[in-house]
FIVEX-878094 format. One record per residue (C-alpha): residue in three letters; chain; x, y, z. Coordinates in pm, whole numbers. Layout:
BEGIN
 code unit      X      Y      Z
  ALA    A      X      Y      Z
...
//
This chain:
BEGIN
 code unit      X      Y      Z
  UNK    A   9764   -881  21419
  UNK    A  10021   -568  21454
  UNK    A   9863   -249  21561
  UNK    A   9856   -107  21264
  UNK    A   9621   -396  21087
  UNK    A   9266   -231  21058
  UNK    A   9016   -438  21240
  UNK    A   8861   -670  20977
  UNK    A   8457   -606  20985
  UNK    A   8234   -829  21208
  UNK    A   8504  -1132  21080
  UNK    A   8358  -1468  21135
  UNK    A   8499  -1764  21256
  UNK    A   8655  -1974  21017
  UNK    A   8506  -2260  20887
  UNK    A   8728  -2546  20810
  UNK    A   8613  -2781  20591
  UNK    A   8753  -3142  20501
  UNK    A   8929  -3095  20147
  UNK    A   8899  -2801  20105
  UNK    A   9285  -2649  20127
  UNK    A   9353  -2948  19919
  UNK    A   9083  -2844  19635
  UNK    A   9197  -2483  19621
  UNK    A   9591  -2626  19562
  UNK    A   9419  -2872  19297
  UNK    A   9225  -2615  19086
  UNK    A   9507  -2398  19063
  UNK    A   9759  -2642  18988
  UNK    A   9522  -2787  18719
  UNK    A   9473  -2422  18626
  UNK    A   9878  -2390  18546
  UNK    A   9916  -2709  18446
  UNK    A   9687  -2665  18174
  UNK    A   9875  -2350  18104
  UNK    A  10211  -2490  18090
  UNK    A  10099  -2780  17875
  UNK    A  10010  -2587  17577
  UNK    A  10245  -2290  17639
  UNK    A  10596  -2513  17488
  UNK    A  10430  -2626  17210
  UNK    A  10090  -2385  17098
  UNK    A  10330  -2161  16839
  UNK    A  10431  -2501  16705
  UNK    A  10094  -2636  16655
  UNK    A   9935  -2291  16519
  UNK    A  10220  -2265  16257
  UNK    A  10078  -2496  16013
  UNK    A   9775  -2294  15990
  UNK    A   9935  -1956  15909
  UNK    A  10159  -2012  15640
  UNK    A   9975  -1808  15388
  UNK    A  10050  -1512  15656
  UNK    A  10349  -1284  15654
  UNK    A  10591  -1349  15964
  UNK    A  10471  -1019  16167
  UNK    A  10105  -1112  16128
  UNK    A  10177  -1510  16215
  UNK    A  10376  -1341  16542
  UNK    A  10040  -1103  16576
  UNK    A   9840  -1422  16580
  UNK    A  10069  -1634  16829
  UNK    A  10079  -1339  17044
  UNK    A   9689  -1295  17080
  UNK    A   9612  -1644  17090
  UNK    A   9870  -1605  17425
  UNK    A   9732  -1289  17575
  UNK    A   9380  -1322  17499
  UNK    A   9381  -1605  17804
  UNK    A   9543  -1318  18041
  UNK    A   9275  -1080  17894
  UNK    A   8986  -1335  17937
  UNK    A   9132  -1352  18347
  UNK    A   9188   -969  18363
  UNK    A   8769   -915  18305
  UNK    A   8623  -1257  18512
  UNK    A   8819  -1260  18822
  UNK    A   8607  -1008  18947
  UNK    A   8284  -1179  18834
  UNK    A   8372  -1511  18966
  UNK    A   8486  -1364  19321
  UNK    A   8138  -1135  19325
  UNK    A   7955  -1489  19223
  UNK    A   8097  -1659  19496
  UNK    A   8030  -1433  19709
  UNK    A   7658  -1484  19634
  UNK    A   7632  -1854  19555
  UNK    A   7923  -2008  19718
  UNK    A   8281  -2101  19633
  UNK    A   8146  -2459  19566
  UNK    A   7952  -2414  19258
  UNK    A   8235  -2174  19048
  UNK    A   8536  -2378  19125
  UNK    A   8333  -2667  18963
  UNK    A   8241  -2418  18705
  UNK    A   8553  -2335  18657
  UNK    A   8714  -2729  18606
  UNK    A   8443  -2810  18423
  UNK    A   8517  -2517  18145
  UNK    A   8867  -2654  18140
  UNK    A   8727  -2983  18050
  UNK    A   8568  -2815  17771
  UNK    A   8812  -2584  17626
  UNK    A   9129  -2802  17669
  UNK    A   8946  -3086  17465
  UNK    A   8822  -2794  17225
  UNK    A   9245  -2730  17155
  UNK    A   9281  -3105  17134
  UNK    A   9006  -3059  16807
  UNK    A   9123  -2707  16672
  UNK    A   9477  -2862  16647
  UNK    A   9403  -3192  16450
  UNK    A   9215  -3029  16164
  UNK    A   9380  -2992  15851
  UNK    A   9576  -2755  15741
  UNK    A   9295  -2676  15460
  UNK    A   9078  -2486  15754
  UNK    A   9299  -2296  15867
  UNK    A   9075  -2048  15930
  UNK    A   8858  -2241  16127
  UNK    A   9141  -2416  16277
  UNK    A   9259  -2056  16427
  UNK    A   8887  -1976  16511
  UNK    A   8843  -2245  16724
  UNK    A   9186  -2225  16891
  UNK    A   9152  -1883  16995
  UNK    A   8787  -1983  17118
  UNK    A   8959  -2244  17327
  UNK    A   9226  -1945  17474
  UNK    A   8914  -1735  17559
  UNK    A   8719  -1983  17701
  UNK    A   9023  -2146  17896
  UNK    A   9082  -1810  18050
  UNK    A   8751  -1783  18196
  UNK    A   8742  -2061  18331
  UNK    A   9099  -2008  18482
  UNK    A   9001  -1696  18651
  UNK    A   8895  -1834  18926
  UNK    A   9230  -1799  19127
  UNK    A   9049  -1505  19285
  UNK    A   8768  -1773  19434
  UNK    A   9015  -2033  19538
  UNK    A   9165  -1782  19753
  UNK    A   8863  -1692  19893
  UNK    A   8846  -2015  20045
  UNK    A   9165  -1988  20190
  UNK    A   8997  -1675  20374
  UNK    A   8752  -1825  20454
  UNK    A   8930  -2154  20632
  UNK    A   9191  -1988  20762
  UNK    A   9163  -1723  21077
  UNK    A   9405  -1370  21024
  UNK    A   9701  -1517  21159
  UNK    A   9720  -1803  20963
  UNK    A   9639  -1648  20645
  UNK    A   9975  -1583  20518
  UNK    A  10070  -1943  20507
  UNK    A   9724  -2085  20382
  UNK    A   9798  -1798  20068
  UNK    A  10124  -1986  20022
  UNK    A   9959  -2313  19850
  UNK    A   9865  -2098  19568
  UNK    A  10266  -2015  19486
  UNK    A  10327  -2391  19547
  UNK    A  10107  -2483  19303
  UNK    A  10161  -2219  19048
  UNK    A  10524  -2374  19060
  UNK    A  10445  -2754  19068
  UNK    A  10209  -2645  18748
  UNK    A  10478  -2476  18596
  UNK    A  10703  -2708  18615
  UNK    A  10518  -3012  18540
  UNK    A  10348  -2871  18244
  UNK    A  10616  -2860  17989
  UNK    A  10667  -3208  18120
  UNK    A  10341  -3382  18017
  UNK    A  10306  -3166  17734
  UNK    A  10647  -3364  17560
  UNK    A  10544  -3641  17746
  UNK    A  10177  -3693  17649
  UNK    A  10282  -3640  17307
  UNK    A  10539  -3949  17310
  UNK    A  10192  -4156  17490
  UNK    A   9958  -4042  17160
  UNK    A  10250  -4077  16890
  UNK    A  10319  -3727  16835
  UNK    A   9906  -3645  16752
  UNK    A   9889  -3301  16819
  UNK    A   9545  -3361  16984
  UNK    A   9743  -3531  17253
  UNK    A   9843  -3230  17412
  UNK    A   9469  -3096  17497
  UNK    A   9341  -3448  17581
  UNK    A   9545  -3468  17843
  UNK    A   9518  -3133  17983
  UNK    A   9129  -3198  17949
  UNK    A   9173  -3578  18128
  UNK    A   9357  -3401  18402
  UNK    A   9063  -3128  18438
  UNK    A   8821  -3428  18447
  UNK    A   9060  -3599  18719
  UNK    A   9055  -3268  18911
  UNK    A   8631  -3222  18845
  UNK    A   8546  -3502  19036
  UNK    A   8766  -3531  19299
  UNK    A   8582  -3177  19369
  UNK    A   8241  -3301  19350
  UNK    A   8288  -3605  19596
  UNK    A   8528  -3436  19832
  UNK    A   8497  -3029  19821
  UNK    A   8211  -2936  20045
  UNK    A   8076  -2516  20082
  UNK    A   8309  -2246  20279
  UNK    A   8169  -1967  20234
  UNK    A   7952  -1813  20552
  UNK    A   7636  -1825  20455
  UNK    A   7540  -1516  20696
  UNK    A   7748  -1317  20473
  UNK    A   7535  -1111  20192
  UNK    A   7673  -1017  19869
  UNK    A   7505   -784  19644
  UNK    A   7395   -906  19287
  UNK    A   7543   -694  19066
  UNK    A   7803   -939  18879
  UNK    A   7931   -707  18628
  UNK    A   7995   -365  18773
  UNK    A   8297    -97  18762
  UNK    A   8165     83  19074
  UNK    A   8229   -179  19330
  UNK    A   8557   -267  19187
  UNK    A   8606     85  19227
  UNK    A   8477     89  19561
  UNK    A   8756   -227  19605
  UNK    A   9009     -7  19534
  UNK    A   8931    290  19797
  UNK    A   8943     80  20007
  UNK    A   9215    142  20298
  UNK    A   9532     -4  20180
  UNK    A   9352   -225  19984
  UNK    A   9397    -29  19646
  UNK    A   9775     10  19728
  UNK    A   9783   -350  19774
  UNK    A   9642   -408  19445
  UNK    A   9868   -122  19272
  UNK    A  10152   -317  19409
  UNK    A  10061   -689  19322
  UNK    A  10014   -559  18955
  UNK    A  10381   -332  18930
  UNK    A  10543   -649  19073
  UNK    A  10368   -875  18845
  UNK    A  10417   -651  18582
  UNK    A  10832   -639  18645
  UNK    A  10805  -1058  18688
  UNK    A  10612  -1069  18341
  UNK    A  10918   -854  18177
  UNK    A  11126  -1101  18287
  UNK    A  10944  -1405  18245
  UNK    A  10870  -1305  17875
  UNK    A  11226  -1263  17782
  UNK    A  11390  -1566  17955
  UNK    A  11383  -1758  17660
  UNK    A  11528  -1464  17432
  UNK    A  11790  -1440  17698
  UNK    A  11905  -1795  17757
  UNK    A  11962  -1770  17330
  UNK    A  12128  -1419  17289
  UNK    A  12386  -1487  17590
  UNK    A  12411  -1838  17600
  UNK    A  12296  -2012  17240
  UNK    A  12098  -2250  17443
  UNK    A  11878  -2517  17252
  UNK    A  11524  -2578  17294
  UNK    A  11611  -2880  17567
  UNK    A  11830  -2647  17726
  UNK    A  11544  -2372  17756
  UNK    A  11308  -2625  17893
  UNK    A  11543  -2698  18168
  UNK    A  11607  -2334  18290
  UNK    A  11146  -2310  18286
  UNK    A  11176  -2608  18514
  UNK    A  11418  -2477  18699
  UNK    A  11232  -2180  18749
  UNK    A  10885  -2368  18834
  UNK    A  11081  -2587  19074
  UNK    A  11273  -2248  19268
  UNK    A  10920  -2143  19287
  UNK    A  10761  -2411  19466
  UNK    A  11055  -2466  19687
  UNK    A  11028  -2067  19794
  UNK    A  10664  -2173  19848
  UNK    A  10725  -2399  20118
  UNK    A  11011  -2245  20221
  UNK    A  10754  -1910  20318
  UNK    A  10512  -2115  20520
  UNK    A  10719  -2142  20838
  UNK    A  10824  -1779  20747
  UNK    A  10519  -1657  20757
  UNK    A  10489  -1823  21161
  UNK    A  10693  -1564  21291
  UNK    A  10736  -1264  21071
  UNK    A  10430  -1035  20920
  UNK    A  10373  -1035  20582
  UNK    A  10456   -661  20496
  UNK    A  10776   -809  20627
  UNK    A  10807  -1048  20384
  UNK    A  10663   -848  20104
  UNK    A  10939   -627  20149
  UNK    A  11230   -880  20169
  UNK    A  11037  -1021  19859
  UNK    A  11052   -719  19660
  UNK    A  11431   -665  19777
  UNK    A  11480   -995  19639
  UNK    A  11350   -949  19310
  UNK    A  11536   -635  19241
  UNK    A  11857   -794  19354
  UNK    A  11757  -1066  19065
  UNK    A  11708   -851  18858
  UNK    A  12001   -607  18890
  UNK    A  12172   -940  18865
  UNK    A  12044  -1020  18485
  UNK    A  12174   -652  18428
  UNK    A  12454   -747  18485
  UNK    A  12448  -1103  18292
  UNK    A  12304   -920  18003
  UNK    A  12557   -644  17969
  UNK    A  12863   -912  18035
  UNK    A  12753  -1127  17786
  UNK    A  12723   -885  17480
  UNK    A  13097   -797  17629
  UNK    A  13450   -976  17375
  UNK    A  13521  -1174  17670
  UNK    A  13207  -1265  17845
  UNK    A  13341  -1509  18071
  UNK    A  13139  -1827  18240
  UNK    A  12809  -1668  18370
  UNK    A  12611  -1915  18374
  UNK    A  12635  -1990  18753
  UNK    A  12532  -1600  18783
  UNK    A  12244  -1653  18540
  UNK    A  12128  -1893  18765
  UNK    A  12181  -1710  19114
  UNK    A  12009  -1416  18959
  UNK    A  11710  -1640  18826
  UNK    A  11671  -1778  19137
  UNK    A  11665  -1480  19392
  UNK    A  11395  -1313  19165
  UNK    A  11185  -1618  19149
  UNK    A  11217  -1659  19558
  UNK    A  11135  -1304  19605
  UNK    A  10829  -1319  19369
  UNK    A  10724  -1659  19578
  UNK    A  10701  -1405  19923
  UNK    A  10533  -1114  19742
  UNK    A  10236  -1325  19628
  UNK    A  10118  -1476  19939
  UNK    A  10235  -1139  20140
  UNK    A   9989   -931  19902
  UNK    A   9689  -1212  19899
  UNK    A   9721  -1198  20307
  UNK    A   9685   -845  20347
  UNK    A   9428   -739  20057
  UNK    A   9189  -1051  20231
  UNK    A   9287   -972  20608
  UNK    A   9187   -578  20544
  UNK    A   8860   -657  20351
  UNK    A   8483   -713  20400
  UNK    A   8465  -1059  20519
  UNK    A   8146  -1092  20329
  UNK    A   8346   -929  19981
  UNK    A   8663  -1209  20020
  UNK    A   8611  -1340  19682
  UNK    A   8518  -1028  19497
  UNK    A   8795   -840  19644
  UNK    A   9016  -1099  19595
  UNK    A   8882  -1162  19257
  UNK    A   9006   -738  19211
  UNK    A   9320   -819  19300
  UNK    A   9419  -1145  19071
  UNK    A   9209   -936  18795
  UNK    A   9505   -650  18824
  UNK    A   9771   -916  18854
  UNK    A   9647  -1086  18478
  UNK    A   9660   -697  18347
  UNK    A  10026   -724  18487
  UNK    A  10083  -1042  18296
  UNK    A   9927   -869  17905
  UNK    A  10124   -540  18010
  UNK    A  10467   -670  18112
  UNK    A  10556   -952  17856
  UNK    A  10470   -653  17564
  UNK    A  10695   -406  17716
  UNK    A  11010   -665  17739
  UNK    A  10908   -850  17442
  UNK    A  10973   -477  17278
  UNK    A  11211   -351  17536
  UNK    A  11417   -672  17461
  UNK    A  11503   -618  17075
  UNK    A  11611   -258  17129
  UNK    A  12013   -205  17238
  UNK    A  12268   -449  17175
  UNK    A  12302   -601  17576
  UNK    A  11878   -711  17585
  UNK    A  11886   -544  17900
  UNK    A  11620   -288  17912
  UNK    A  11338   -544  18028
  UNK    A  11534   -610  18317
  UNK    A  11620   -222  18385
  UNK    A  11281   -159  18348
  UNK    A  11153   -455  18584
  UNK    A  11399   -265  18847
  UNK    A  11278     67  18825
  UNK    A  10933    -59  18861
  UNK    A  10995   -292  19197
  UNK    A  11173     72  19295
  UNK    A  10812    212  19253
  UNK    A  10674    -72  19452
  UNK    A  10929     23  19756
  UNK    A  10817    401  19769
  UNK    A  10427    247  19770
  UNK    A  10539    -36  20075
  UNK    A  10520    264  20410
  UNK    A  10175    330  20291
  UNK    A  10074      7  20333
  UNK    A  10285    -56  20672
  UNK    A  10143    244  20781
  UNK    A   9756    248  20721
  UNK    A   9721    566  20834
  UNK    A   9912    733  20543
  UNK    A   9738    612  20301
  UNK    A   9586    870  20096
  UNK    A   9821   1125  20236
  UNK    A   9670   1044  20591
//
């Protein structure tokens, strides 16, 4: 720990358990997975039901049924970290696989019914969304038992399963998504049984291998709902700069995340096939930067790597800039290979600010608040993903070069830079 780390509070040892690093990589890959399953094909499959709408309300619909699951993560991460706290980590990740069981087999249902119920059709979909997102918020939990397995030093690199398996889920999801359709004969239902059979798969390899991490001589309070401790999170030293950070970064990601696909069409014309390669690509980049940041994160400290990451994912983005203005150009040229670098760099440097941030926010906390703080954090990161794809879905459709999402995502990773000394520097936050 540098000298400028503030002593973590009475920390206990950690308490490796058998399984348990594996279980936190499985419920969040499940977590994605199931994400990236329905994403490719959800507007598809809630078209039928919204023909009698005019096209602004059926993109209204689409885009809640989308951002109510961000919305739904935004308001329970902080419940299910303060419930782990007080129960154990145990009990909610089940919780939480077991609601995907539910909710994912609850799409399967909503999607087969006939276009006659529309209404009910939509109802139950965007039940499914909600109740999908609740159950998904438990990112905040599972890295609370990375906190709690790992000791300070190690943290960094136990944070980094979470990016791998963000990227392995979001680049195997489109993939079983077509692929699980092919299996049940293009049923649309096929989609959410599978994501549900996975969730099952995932369930109860939990119950027979995932035993308690959590420190029992740690006490939580009860309060499950409450704005004043997650206020109290963010005074915190460093800790609420930490958290501004994580959500301006995953706010300038979700800009350009949202507007890939617009992107890869306006300066490229690709097709649909085409689109689904550059999403793998992406997943894949971001699960190689993963592993890539475990040895990293060996020898260098993570505000070191946070700010190489952030570095990173401007340079990406000033890259797009630049694809975007060049291809509304006469004579764009080949850019593809430049589409690609840029893609790439941003992705990398987003794979070492997430683990960086996760590191620090747990390694300056309460020992006996991992998984509410924690919880905080991830909360503030899904408000980041609602925020940022609305601001580049608009930003994108205004100017002829689509590349205000992009200029925007850069000016807000320059915000993140001026924020970066207070949080090397502990003793200047606040205006210390």
């Amino acid at each position: 720990m540098s000298s400028t780390e503030p002593p973590a509070s009475n920390s206990p040892q950690p308490r490796p358990t058998k399984g348990a690093l594996f279980i936190v990589w499985l419920v969040v890959f499940i977590d994605l997975l199931g994400f990236g399953i329905v994403l490719p094909v959800m507007p598809r499959q809630a078209e039928p039901y919204l023909t009698s709408l005019s096209p602004t309300m059926r993109g209204v619909v689409i885009g809640v049924l989308f951002s109510v699951f961000s919305l739904m993560q935004f308001v329970f991460s902080p419940m299910w970290g303060r419930i782990s706290d007080r129960i154990g980590r145990r009990p909610v990740l089940l919780i939480s696989l077991l609601g995907s069981v539910v909710f994912y087999a609850l799409y399967g249902v909503a999607v087969s019914l006939p276009a006659s119920n529309a209404e009910l059709a939509i109802g139950l979909m965007l039940l499914s969304r909600i109740g999908a997102g609740i159950a998904g918020a438990s990112v905040g939990t599972a890295a609370a038992v990375i906190a709690d397995c790992t000791p300070p030093e190690k943290r960094a690199k136990g944070m980094a399963l979470i990016g791998i398996a963000f990227g392995a889920g979001f680049t195997l999801g489109p993939l079983i998504a077509y692929f699980g359709l092919a299996i049940f004969a293009q049923e649309p239902w096929g989609v959410g049984a599978l994501a549900s059979a996975l969730s099952l798969i995932a369930l109860l390899i939990a119950l027979v291998i995932f035993k308690e991490t959590r420190n029992p001589e740690n006490k939580a309070g009860k309060e499950f709902f409450s704005i004043t401790r997650t206020r109290e999170v963010l005074a915190m030293p460093t800790v609420g700069t930490l958290v501004l950070i994580y959500f301006l970064a995953i706010f300038a990601f979700a800009n350009f995340e949202a507007t890939l696909a617009l992107l890869t069409k306006s300066a490229f014309n690709m097709t649909d096939e085409d689109n689904f390669l550059v999403f793998a690509t992406v997943g894949a980049v971001l699960m190689f930067a993963g592993g890539m940041y475990r040895p990293l994160a060996k020898k260098q400290a993570e505000v070191k790597l946070l700010t190489a990451g952030v570095g990173m994912m401007m340079l990406g983005m000033c890259g797009l800039i630049g694809i975007g203005y060049a291809a509304s150009t006469p004579s764009p040229g080949d850019l593809k290979l430049g589409f690609y670098a840029s893609i790439s760099i941003s992705v990398i440097g987003f794979a070492f600010v997430n683990p960086s941030v996760s590191a620090l926010v747990s390694k300056r906390s309460d020992p006996a608040r991992q998984g509410e703080v924690l919880g905080v954090n991830q909360s503030f990161a899904s408000l980041g993903r609602i925020l940022g794809p609305l601001l580049g879905s608009v930003l994108f459709q205004i100017g002829f070069s689509h590349t205000l999402p992009y200029i925007a995502a850069a000016l807000t990773l320059v915000a993140v830079l001026a924020l970066l000394p207070r949080v090397a520097n502990p003793a200047r936050e606040g205006g210390g």
